[in-house]
Structure formats: structure tokens, C-alpha cells
N, C-alpha and C positions, 0 to 999 in steps of 0.2 A: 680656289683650286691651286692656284701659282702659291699662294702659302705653303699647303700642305708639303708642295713639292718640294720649296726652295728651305722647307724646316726640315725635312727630311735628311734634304743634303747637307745643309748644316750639321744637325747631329751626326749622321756617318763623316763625314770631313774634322768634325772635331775629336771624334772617336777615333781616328785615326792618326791624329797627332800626338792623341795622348793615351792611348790605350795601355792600359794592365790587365793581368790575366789572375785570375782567382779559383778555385773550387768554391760552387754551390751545393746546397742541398735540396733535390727535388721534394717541394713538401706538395703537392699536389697534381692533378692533371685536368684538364677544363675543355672546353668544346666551345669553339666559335661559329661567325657566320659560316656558311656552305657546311657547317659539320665538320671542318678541322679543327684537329686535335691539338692541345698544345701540353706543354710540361708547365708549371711552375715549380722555381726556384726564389732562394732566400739568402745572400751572402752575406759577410762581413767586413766594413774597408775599416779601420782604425775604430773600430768596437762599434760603429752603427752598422742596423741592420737595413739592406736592400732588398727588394725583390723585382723580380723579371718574370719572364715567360720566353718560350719559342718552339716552336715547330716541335711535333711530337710525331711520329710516323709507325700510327699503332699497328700497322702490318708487319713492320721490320724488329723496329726497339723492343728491347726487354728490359726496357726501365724501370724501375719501381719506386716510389715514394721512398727516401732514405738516400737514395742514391747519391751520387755525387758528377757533378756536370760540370767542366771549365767555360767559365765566362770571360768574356773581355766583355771591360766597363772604361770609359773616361774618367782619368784621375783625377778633373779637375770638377766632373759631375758624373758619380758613381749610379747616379740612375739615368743614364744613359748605358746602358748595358746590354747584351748578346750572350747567348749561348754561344760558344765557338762554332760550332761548326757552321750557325748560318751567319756569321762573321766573315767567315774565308769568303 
């Protein structure tokens, strides 16, 4: 359980040192434990392609597949990556 935590921290702590900010393209939307929602995305750091996910909030959002969502990712490990907003 101390893992989970202390890798956690680590990735936000390094993500925060080195963050850059990108436009993704939402290419899908998926369903987790309890039934939340999420978006995926698929970006580009220096011609490789990433992908992510995060928080989709299908009462409010008018997202659509195609879309476009800013990420902060770590520049030194672009899959370590965030949608912006659950970043702030």
C-alpha cells in the first residue's frame, strides 16, 4: 500500500518539475470501477504517440470524440501525463 502511495507521489512531484503542456485528441470515452466515466486521449511529444485518460463528467461535458483537451505531461516521461484540468 506504502508503494502505491510513495509512486504516486513520485510521479505528481516529477510531473511538477518538469511539466509541459500539449493539445490531445480525445479518441474515445470508457467506464471504470463505480461506473465513472473517463475520456481518452492520444498526443504527440517529438513524433511519438502517447496516450492517457481522465475524468469525463457526462452530466456537464460536451465532449466528443475529435475533440481537443490540454494535457500536462513530464518531459522527461511523457507518459506520465494529465488532462489539465485534473492537474490544477
Amino acid at each position: 500500500m506504502s508503494y502505491l502511495i510513495f509512486g504516486g507521489v513520485a510521479k505528481r512531484n516529477s510531473l511538477n518539475k518538469s511539466v509541459e503542456y500539449t493539445d490531445a485528441v480525445i479518441v474515445d470515452f470508457s467506464s471504470g470501477p463505480r461506473m465513472r466515466c473517463y475520456l481518452d486521449y492520444k498526443f504527440f511529444v517529438n513524433g511519438k504517440a502517447y496516450h492517457g485518460s481522465g475524468k469525463y463528467y457526462s452530466k456537464s461535458d460536451t465532449l466528443s470524440i475529435g475533440d481537443t483537451v490540454v494535457v500536462v505531461y513530464d518531459r522527461t516521461n511523457p507518459n506520465n501525463n494529465k488532462v489539465y484540468r485534473d492537474y490544477k
